[in-house]
N, C-alpha and C positions, 0 to 999 in steps of 0.2 A: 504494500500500500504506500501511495504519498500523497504530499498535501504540497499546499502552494508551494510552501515555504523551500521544498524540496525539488521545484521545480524552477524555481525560481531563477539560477544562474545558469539553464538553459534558454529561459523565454529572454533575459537580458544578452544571452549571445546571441537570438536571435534578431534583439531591438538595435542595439549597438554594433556587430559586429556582421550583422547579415547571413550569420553561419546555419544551416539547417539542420537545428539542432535536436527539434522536438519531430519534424515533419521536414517529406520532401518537397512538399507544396508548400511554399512562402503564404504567408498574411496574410490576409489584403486587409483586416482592421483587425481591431483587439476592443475588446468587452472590459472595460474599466471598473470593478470595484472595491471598497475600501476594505467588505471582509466587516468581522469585529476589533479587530488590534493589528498593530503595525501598519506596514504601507499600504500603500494604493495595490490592486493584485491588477494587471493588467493578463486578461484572456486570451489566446491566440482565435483567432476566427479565419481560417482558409475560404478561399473561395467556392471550395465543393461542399465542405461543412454548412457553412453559409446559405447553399442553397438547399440543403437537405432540413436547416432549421425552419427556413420557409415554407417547406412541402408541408413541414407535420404545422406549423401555424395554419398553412388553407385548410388543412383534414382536419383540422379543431371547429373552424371555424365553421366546415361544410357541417358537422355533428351538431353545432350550434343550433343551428340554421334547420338543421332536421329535428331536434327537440323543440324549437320553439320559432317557427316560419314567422309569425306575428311579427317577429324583433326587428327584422329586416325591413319591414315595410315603411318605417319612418327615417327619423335622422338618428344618427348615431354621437354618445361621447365617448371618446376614447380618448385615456388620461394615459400616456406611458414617458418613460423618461427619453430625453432626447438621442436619436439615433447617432448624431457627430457633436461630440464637447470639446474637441479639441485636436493636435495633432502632437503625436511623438516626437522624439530627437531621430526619426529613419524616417519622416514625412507620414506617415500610415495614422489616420485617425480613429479615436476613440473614442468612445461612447458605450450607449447601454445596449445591450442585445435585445430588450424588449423594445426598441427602438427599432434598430436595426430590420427585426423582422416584422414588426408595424408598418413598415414601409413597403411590403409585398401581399397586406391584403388584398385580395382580389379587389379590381377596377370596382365595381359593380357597388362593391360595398365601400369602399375609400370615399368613393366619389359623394355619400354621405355623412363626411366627417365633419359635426361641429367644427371640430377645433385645427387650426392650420398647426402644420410640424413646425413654425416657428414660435407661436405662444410655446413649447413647451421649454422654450430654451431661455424664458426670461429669467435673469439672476434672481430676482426678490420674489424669496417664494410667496408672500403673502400678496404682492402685484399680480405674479401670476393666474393662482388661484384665481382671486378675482378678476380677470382679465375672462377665462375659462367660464366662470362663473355670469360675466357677464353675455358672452357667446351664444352661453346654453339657453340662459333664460330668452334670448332671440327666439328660439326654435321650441316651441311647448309640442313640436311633432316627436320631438326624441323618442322613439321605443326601446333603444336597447343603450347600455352606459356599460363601459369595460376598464378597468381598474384592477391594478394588482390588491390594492388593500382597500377594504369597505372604509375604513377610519378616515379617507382622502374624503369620501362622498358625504358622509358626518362633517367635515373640514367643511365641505361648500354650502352645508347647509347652513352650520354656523354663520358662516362668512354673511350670507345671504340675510340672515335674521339680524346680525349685526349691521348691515348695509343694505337692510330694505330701502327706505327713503331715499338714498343716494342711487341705488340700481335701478329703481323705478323711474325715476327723474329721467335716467342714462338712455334709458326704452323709448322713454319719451319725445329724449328730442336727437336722439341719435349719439350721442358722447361717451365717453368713459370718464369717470369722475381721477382716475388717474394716468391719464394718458401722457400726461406730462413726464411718468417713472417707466415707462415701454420704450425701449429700442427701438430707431428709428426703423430700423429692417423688417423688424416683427409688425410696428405698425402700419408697415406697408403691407404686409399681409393680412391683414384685418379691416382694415380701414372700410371696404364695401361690403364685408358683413356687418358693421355697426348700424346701419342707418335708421331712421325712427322707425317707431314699433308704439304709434299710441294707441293703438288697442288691444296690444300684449298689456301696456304698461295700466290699460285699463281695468285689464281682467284681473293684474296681480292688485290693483290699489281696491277693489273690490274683497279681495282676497283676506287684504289687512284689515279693511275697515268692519268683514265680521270676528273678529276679535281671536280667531283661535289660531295658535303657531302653525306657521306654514311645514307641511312636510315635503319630502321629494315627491310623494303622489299629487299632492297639490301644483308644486309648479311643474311638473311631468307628466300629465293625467294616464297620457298615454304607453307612457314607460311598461315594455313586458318582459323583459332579458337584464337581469345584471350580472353581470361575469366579473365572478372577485374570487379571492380564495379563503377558502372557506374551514381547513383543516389548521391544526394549532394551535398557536396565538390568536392568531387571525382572527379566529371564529368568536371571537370578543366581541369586536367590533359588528360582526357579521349579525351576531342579537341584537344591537343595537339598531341596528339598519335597518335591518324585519319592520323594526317598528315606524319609521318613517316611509315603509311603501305598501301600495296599494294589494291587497290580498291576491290580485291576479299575478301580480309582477312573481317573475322566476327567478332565485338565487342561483346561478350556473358557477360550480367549480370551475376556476382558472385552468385548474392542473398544478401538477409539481414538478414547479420550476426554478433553477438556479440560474447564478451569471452564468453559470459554467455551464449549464445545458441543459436541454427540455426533458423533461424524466417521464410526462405522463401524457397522455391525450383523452378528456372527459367523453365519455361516450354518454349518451342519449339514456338509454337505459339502466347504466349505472351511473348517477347524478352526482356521489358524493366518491369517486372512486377513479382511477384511469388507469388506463392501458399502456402498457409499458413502450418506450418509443425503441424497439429492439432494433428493429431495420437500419436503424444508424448509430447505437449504443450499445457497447456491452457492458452489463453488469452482472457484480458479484453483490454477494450481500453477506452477512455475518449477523446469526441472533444476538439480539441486544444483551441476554443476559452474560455469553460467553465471551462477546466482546469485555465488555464490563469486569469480564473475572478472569481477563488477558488472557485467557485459549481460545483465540480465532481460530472457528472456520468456515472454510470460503465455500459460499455458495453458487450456483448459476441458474438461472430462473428455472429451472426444473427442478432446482431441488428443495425450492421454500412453500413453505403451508401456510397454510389458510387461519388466520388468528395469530401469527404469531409477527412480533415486531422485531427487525431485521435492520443494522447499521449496513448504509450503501456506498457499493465504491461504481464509477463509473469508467471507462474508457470512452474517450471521444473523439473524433476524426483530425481534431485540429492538436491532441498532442497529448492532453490530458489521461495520461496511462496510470491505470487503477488507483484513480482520486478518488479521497476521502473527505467529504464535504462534511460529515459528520449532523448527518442527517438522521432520523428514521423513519422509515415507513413500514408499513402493516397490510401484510395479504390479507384482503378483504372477499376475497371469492376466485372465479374463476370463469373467461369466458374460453369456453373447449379446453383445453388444455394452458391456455397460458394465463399467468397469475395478475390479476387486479390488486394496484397499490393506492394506496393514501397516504399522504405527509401527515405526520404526528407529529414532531416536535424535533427542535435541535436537539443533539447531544447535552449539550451544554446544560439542558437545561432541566438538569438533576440534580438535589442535593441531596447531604447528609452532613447531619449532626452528630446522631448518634448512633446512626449505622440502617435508618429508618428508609436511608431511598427512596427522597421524595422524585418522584417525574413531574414535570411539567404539566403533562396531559391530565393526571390525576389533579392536579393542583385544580384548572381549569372547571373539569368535571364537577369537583365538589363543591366550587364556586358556583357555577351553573345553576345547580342544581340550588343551591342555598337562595339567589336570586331570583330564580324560578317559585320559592315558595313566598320571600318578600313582597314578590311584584314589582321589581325593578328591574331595569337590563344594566349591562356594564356596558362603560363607555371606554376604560382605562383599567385595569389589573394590572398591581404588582406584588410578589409575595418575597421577602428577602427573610433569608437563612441568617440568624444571630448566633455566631458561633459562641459567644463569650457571655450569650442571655440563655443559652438552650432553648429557643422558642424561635418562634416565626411571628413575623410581623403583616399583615396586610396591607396595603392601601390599595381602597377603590373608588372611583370613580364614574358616578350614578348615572343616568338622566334624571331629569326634573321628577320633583314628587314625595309625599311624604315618605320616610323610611325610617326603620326602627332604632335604634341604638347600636354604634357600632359594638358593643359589645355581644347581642344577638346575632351579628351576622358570622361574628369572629367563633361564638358557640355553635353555626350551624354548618359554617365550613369544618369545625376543627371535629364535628360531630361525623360527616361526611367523607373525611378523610381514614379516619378511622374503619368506618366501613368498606372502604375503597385500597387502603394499606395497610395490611395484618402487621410488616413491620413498625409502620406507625402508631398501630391500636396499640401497640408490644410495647414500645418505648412509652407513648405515652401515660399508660395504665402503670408502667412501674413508674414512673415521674420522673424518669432520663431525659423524657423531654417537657417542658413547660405549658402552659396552654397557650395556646395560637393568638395572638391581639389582631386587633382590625382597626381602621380609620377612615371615614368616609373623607375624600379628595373634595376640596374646593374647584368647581367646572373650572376647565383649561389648562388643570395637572399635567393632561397627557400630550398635550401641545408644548406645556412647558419644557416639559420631560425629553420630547423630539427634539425640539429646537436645540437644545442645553446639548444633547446627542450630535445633532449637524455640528453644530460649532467645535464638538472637538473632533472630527473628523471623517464621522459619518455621512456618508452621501443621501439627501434629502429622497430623491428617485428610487432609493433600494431600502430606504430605513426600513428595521424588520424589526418588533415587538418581541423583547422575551418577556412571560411573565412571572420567572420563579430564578434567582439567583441569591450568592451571598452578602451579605449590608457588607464584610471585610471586603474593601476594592471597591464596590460599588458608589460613583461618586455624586450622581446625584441624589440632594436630599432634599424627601420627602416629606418632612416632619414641619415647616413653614407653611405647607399649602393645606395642613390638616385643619378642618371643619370641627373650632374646638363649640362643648357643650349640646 
């Protein structure tokens, strides 16, 4: 197995030195990201690769499009990060791969894109956003919206609520209330989609003046496709968003996808699950628990089951030889013989204290379900490991409405864990580990949380949610934005 870091002063003899060092086929871009720690990882992407990423994005999108024909019939939002950000020291530019192959949806469907491929390049994320957001509200025909993470679509609706008056106005007479912070380039690209819109701008001031918060159904009426992902962390936000759309609208799995390469393709039938992308991918996989207890071994899709959760290594055309992204997914069924996966969670994103092994996914779960009985959705979850308190800490982050005392929500996670972790029922029943605290999050924790993340060197287009690590290292704090009393 390897990892970036081991590849590392190959893909550099490649950038610098022009030597063929991973592959016999040169370049032609690289997939840029920051990863969690250390540098920038820059991706190799060949030209055959490149177009083999392509083919499985159109058979995504054809499956799309067979689960749910409606979607296509209007205008389309698609949020992804920008395809070129810049250019190497060998001239070869980079950018994001879900860029990259954003730029071969089929004519057909392109050709109803909201948003031009240069809004996605404006610097100021909060300009952007609203630039996007002023776009969309143009077009109340949108049926389908496609975003890697549901939290982006919560973000515009925020935005939206915080900048009704000013977005309306904008409808009205054709402007951007910040067009003055847009790049002249971008705004050249936009410019004859702004024009007035005063009977959009009618219908939304209508909207305001009965009194009840605007949801995405509301300004979407027609929205029937959201394509987000929906496995993980993710699926945090993915509750949330349930509740701002209309009961027709479809949640479509994204799929499991890395910088480094497309791992699934959602099929129609199986909604919450995909098909492995084999025809251009080899993988192995290793059960998590054996990884875990350093005796790997190596799988190949013939030889993993059904139920059980499996660390993945991939091989990919552009160089990447049995990378470990340190992932896992979980055989979920089986269509004929070949195995159906789902992203679970990072690696990472297990603890121990006391020898309890919490997962991620369990954290999640229990949380779910504690929320589920309160009647609140999560907007933000974080749960950090106290090594030096023996306890776990909470903080969440609601939607609007009344809720009980964090201290019930903290006894009905810490209640649900137990059910869910016999090594956790274990420790905690001998009192090795402490009781679990909780803290309801003052709204915009999880915004602050991201931001506070980009600025020390996270890429705002790939930010990815964990919600269970340890308080030791972890350096945003939490405990200013808690909702005391």
């Amino acid at each position: 197995a390897s990892d970036y870091e081991a590849l590392r002063p190959l893909v550099e003899a490649q950038l610098v030195r022009g030597e063929r060092a991973l592959t016999a086929e040169a370049p032609v871009c690289y997939a840029r990201t920051s990863g969690t720690t250390g540098s920038a990882k820059d991706i190799p992407l060949t030209g055959s690769y490149l177009k083999a990423l392509r083919r499985i994005h159109c058979t995504a999108v054809a499956f799309q499009h067979g689960t749910c024909p409606e979607a296509f019939s209007g205008s389309i939002l698609a949020i992804v990060s920008p395809a070129q950000e810049g250019t190497l020291a060998n001239g070869k530019p980079f950018g994001s791969a879900s860029g990259m192959v954003a730029e071969s949806t089929p004519a057909l469907v392109r050709e109803k894109f909201v948003v031009p491929a240069p809004v996605l390049t404006v610097p100021e994320c909060r300009v952007k956003y609203l630039l996007i957001l002023r776009l969309a509200l143009s077009r109340p025909d949108i049926t389908y919206i496609g975003t890697a993470n549901a939290a982006t679509l919560l973000a515009l609706l925020k935005l939206y609520r915080e900048h009704e008056p000013q977005l309306i106005s904008d409808l009205r007479t054709g402007g951007f209330f910040l067009a003055d912070r847009v790049p002249s380039e971008v705004w050249a690209s936009v410019g004859a989609r702004l024009g007035p819109r005063p009977q959009r701008a009618a219908e939304l001031t209508r909207l305001s003046q009965r009194g009840a918060v605007a949801r995405i159904a509301d300004l979407w009426p027609e929205l029937r496709l959201v394509t987000t992902w929906t496995g993980g962390s993710a699926g945090v936000a993915v509750e949330a968003l349930r509740r701002e759309l209309a009961p027709r609208t479809r949640i479509h799995e994204l799929g499991y996808t890395a910088s480094e390469f497309r791992g699934t393709i959602t099929l129609g039938r199986h909604p919450h699950t995909g098909l492995p992308t084999l025809l251009t991918h080899f993988f192995e996989f290793v059960e998590r628990d054996r990884w875990d207890r350093g005796e790997p071994e190596f799988l190949t899709l013939d030889g993993i089951r059904k139920g059980f959760d499996y660390y993945i290594l991939v091989t990919t055309p552009s160089g990447l030889y049995r990378y470990f992204v340190n992932d896992i997914v979980r055989v979920t069924g089986f269509l004929h013989r070949t195995p159906l996966l789902r992203f679970v969670q990072k690696g990472k994103g297990v603890t121990s204290i006391t020898g309890e092994k919490l997962y991620e996914a369990q954290m999640l779960a229990a949380l779910r379900a504690a929320m589920t009985e309160i009647g609140r959705a999560t907007r933000f979850a974080m749960m950090l490991a106290d090594e030096e308190a023996r306890a776990y800490r909470l903080y969440i982050e609601a939607d609007a409405g009344p809720r009980p005392p964090a201290t019930r929500l903290a006894q009905l996670v810490d209640s649900n864990l137990k059910e869910i972790n016999l090594e956790y029922l274990g420790k905690r029943d001998s009192g090795r580990l402490d009781p679990l605290s909780a803290a309801w999050l003052a709204p915009g924790t999880g915004d602050a949380h991201k931001a506070f993340c980009v600025r020390q060197g996270q890429r705002e287009g790939q930010f990815k949610t964990i919600a269970l690590a340890y308080r030791n290292g972890f350096r945003f704090d939490f405990e200013p934005f808690v909702e005391r009393g």
